[in-house]
C-alpha positions in Angstrom: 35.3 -18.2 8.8 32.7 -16.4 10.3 33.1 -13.5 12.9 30.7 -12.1 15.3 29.9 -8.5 16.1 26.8 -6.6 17.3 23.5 -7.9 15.9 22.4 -5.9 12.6 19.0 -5.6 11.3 18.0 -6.2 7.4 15.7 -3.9 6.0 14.1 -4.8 2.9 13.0 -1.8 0.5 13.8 1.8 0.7 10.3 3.1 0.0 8.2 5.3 2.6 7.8 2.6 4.8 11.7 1.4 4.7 13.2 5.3 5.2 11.0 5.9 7.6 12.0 2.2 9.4 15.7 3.7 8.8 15.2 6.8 10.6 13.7 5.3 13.7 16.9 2.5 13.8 19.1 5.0 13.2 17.8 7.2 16.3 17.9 4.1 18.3 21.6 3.3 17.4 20.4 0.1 16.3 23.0 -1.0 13.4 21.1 -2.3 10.3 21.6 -2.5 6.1 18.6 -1.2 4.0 18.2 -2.8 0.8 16.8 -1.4 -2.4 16.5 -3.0 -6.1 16.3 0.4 -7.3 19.1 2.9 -7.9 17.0 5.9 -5.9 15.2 5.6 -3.0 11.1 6.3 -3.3 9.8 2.8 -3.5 6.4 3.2 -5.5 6.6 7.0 -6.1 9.6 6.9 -8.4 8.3 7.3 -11.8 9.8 4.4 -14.0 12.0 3.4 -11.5 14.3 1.2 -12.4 13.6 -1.8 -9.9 10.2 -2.3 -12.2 8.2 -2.1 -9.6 6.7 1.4 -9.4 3.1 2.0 -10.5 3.4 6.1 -10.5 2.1 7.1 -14.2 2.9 10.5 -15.3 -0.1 12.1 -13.8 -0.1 10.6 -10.4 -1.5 13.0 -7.6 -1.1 11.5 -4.0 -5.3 11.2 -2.7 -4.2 12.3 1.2 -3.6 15.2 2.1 -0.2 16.4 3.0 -0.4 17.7 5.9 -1.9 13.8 6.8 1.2 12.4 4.9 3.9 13.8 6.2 6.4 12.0 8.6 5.7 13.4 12.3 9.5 15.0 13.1 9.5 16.2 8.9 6.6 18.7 8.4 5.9 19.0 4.5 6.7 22.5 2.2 4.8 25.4 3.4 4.5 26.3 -0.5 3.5 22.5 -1.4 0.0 21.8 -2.5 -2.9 20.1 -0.7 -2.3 17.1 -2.9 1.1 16.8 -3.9 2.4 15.1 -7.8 4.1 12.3 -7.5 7.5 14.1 -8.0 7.0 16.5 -4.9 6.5 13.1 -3.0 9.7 11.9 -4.4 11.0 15.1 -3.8 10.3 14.7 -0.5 11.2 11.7 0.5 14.6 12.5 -0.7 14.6 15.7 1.6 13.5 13.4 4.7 17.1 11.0 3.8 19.3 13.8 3.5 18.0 15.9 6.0 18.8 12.7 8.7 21.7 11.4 7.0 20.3 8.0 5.9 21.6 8.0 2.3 24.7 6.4 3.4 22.9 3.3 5.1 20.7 2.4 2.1 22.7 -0.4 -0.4 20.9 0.2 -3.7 20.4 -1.5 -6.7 20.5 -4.8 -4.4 18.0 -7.4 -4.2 17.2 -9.3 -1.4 16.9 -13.0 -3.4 16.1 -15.3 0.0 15.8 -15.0 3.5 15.6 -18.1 5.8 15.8 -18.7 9.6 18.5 -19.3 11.2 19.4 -20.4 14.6 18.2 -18.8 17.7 15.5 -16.4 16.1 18.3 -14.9 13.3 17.9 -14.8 9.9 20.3 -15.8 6.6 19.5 -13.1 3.8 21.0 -13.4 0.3 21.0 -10.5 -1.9 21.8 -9.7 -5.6 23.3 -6.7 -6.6 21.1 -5.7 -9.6 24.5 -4.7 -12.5 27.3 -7.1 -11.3 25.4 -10.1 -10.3 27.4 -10.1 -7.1 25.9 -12.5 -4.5 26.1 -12.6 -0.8 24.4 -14.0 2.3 24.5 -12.4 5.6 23.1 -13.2 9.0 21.1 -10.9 10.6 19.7 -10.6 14.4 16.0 -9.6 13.0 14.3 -8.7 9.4 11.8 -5.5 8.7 10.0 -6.0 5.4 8.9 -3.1 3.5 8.7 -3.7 0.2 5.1 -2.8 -0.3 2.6 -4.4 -1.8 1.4 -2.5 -4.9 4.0 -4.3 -7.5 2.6 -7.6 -7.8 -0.6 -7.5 -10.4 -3.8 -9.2 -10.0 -5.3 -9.9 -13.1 -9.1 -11.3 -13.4 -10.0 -14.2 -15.3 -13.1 -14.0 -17.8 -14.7 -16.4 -20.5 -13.7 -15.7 -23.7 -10.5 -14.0 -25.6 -9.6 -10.7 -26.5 -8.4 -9.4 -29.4 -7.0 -6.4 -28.5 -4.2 -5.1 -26.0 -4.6 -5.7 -22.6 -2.5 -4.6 -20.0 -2.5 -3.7 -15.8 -3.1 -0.6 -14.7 0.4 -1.5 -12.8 2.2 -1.0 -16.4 0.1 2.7 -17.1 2.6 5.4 -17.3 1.1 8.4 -19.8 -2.1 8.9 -21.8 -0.4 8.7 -25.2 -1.1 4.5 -24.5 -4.8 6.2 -24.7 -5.0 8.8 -27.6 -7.2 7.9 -30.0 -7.9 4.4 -28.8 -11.4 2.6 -27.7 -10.7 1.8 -24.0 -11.8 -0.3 -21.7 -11.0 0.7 -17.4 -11.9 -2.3 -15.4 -11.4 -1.1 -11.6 -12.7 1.4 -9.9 -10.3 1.5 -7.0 -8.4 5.0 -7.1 -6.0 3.9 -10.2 -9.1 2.6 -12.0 -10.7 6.2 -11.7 -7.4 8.0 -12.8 -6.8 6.3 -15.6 -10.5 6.5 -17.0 -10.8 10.0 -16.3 -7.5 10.1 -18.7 -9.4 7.8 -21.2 -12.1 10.2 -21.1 -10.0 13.1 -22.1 -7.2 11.5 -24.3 -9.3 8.0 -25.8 -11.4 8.0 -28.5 -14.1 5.9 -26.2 -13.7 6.1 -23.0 -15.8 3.1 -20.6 -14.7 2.2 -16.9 -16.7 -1.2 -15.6 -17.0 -1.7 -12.3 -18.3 -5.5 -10.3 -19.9 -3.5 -7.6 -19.9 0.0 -8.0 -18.2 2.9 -5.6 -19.4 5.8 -3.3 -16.8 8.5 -4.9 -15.5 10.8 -2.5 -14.5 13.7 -3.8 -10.8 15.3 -2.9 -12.6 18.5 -1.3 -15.5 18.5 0.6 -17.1 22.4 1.5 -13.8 23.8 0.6 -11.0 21.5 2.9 -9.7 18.1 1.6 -11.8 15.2 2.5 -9.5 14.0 4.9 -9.7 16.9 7.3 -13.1 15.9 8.7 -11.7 12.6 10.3 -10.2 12.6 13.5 -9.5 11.0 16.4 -12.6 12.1 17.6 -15.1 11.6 14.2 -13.2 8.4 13.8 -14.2 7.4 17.5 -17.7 7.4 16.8 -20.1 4.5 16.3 -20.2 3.5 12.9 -23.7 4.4 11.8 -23.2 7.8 12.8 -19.1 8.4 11.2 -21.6 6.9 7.9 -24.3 9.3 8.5 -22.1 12.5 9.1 -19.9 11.5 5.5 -23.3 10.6 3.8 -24.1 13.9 5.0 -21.2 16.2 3.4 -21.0 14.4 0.4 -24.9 15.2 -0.4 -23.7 18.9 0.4 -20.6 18.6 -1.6 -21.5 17.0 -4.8 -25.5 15.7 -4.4 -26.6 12.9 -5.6 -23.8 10.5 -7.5 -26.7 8.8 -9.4 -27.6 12.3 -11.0 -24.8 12.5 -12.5 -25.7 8.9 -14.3 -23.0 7.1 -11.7 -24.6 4.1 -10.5 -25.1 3.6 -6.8 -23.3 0.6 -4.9 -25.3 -1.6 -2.9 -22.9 -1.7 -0.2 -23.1 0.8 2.7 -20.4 3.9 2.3 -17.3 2.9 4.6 -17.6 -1.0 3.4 -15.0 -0.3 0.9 -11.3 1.6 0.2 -12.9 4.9 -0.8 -12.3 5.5 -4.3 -11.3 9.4 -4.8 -12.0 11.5 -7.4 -12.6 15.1 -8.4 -13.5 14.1 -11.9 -14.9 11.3 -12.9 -18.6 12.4 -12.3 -18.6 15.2 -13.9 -16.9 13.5 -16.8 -19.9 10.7 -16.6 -21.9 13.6 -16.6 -20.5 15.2 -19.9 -20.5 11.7 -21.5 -17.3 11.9 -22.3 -17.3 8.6 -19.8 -19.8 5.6 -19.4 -20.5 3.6 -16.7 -21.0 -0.7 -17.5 -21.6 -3.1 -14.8 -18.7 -6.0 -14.5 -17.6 -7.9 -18.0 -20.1 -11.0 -18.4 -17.3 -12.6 -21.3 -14.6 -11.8 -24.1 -15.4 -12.1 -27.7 -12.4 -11.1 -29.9 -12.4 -7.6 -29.8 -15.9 -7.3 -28.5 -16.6 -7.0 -24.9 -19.9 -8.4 -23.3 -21.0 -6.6 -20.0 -23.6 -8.3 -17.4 -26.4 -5.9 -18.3 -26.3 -7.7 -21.9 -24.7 -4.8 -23.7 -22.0 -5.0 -25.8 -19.3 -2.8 -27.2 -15.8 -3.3 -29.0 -12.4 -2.3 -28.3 -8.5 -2.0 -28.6 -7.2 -1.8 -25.2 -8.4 -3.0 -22.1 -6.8 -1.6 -18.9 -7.7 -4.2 -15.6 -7.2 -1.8 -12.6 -7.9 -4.7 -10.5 -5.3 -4.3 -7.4 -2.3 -6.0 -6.1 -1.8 -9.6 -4.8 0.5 -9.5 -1.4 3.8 -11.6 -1.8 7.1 -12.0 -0.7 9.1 -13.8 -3.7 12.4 -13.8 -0.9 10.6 -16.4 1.7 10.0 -20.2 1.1 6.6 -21.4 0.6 6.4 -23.8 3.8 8.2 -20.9 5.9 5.5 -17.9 4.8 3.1 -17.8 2.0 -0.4 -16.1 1.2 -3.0 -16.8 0.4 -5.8 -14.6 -1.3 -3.9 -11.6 0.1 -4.9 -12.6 3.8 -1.8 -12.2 6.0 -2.3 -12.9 10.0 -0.3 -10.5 11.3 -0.5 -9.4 14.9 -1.6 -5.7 14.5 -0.8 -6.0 10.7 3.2 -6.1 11.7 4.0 -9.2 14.1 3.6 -12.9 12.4 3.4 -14.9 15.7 5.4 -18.0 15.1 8.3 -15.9 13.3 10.6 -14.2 16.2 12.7 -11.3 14.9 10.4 -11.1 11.6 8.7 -7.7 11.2 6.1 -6.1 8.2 6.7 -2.3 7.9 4.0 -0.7 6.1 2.2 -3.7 4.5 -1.6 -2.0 5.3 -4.4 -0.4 3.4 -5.1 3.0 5.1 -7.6 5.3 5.4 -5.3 7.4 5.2 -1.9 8.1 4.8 0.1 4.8 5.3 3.6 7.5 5.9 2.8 8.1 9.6 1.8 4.6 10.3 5.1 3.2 9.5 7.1 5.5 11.4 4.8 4.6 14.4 4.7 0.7 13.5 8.9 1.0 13.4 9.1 2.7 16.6 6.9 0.0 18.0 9.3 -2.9 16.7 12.1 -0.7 18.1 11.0 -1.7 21.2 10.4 -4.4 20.6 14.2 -4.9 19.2 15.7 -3.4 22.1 14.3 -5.2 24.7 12.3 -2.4 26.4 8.9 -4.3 25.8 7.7 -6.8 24.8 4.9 -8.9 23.0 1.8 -11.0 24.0 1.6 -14.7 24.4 1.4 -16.4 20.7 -1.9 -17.2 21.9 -3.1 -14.0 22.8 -1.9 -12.4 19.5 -3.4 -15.5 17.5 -6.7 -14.5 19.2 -6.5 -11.1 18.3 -5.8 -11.7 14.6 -8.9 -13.7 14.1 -10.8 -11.2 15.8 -9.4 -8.3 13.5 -10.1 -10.4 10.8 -13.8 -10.9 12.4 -13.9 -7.1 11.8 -13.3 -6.5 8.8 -15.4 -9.2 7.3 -18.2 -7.6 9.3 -17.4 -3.9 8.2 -16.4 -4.4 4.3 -17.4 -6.3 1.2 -15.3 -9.3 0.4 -12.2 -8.5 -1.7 -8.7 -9.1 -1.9 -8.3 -4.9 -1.2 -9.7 -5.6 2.4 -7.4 -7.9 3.6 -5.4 -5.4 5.6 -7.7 -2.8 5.3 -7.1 -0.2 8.9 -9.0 3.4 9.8 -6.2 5.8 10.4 -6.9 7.2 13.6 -7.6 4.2 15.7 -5.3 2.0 14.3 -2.7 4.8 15.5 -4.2 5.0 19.0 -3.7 1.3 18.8 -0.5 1.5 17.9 0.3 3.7 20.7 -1.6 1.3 23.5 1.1 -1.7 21.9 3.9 0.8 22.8 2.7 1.5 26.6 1.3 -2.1 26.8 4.8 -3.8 26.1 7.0 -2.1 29.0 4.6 -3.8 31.2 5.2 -7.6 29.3 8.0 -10.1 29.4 10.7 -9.2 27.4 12.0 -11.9 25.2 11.3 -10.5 21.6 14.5 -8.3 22.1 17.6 -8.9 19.4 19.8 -11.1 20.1 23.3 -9.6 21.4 26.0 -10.8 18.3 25.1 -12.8 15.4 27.8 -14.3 13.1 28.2 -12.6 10.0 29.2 -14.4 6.8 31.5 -13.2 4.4 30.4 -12.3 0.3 30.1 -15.3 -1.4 
């Protein structure tokens, strides 16, 4: 028979975006369970972890700084680099559980198989431990999700066949899948870049294809990492001018990208993720990489680009993002489509009560900080002391973020839930002060019954 006792919240992945929504519950005394297919927490930046659903490769650096990274009551290692390797990340992030006692509340190697509503705004989740098989479903007074969104692969579709290996940049792990080999990079998102810049140093041929091109930021610009030039004040400016002062400091940093026989995009720079990289253009400049415009078809193990030349090879790598899904919800209860989510401030689905995103945008920036703000915000929001627009008002405000971003960058999949740092933090902050001034009827719900293991 089912009992009742206080209301618990279900939090699904124990990444950067589920510790950090752990550590703000667990200051608010709000009781929850943390779920993790993996058997360490770190989410994405656990290399091969064992939930198979990290894409960290052996020579990951993270592209933000890590003084921008860093969780805000958790400074990072004095002694740590500007750009930390993926196992001082881990490292950590394992620091930042122990350090507030979180290990305890995180159930690993568990999957969370299903979660449907329930009644009165609760959910039903069903999890999987991982080894046994062991099955339960428990009912829960509200559900963070934070499983992140860089597990899922989006592979293109183009005419032809190949003969060769192909493969996702999700399944790159070291540059011995390279060595000696006639590669192929489609992508030139930050992966994409990586990865050829390894081509170029371990492959035998070494070409990265890009559909539109890329403005490359480089990690440093006049001696500080790139990210220290915005703030809340650069990032306030009109746009023109925030593109004029980075077009600006990348001509001082690194000249003309063009010169160094990268193509120019037609896009304006800031209509795209930036793609980061130290490397790649003076490896484009060495030859020891070439630039080709998208693929045009497949023949065999020949590849046909759209300026009509042609080249063969063994192993293509398609660096070509993520798609956004949530395998645990039914299709008629949430689904997406073409990665576009409508999301009220990228963390509040309208219709669902109780049903909160943690971490499912695409910074400029570090994504770290915005969680722990975006938690604390549905901390409120879970104990009552504010509370949330009309479903009207937040429907209106989606469609006009979503105005936005079609006016500010090119159509992709990647720009779906695309956010500038520093003002979506501010706005973050104005949710916070604006909900202790709204009706409060968002708030948890007081006991929920709790099934037993099935």
């Amino acid at each position: 028979m089912p009992t009742s006792a206080p209301a618990r919240v279900c939090i699904i992945g124990a990444g950067c975006s589920g510790i950090a929504a752990a550590k703000v519950l667990a200051d608010r005394g709000v009781p929850f369970d943390c779920f993790e297919m993996g058997s360490g927490i770190g989410g994405n930046w656990r290399f091969r972890n064992d939930n198979g659903l990290s894409a960290a490769y052996a020579s990951l650096h993270i592209n933000t700084s890590k003084e921008r990274m860093a969780y805000a009551d958790f400074p990072m290692p004095g002694h740590y680099p500007d750009y930390l390797h993926h196992t001082q990340v881990l490292d950590y992030f394992e620091a930042y559980v122990d350090h507030f006692g979180l290990r305890d509340t995180i159930t690993l190697r568990t999957e969370v198989t299903h979660v449907a509503p329930a009644e009165e705004g609760t959910y039903d989740v069903s999890t999987r431990h991982c080894d046994t098989g062991e099955t339960q479903t428990q009912r829960y007074g509200a559900v963070l999700v934070a499983n992140g969104h860089h597990w899922d692969p989006n592979w293109p579709h183009f005419p032809g066949t190949f003969a060769g290996e192909a493969m996702h940049s999700h399944d790159y792990r070291t540059a011995d899948q390279l060595r000696g080999r006639r590669v192929l990079v489609v992508g030139v998102g930050n992966s994409g870049l990586d990865i050829a810049c390894e081509a170029a140093r371990h492959a035998k041929r070494a070409v990265l294809s890009t559909r539109r091109g890329a403005h490359i930021m480089p990690k440093y610009m006049l001696g500080r990492p790139s990210d220290h030039w915005l703030s809340p004040l650069t990032s306030s400016l009109p746009l023109p001018l925030q593109r004029a002062g980075m077009r600006l400091l990348l001509w001082l940093t690194r000249g003309d990208q063009e010169a160094y026989g990268f193509p120019r995009p037609p896009h304006p720079l800031g209509a795209e993720h930036p793609s980061i990289s130290s490397e790649v253009l003076n490896l484009v400049g060495h030859g020891r990489l070439t630039v080709r415009p998208n693929i045009q078809r497949l023949e065999e193990d020949t590849v046909r680009f759209m300026d009509g030349t042609q080249e063969a090879f063994d192993l293509i790598v398609y660096a070509t993002g993520y798609n956004i899904s949530f395998p645990f919800f039914a299709d008629d209860f949430l689904s997406v489509d073409g990665n576009r989510v409508r999301f009220y401030r990228h963390v509040v689905p309208p219709r669902r009560p109780n049903l909160y995103f943690i971490g499912l945008i695409q910074p400029l920036g570090a994504v770290m900080p915005i969680s722990e703000r975006q938690a604390k915000w549905v901390a409120d929001l879970l104990e009552g002391t504010a509370g949330l627009p009309s479903i009207a008002a937040m429907e209106q405000a989606i469609a006009k973020t979503h105005a936005d971003m079609q006016k500010r960058y090119t159509r992709s999949k990647r720009h779906t839930i695309q956010v500038d740092f520093h003002p979506y933090m501010a706005q973050l902050a104005r949710e916070r002060t604006a909900g202790r001034h709204r009706p409060k009827v968002q708030q948890l719900p007081a006991t929920v019954p709790v099934s037993v293991p099935v």
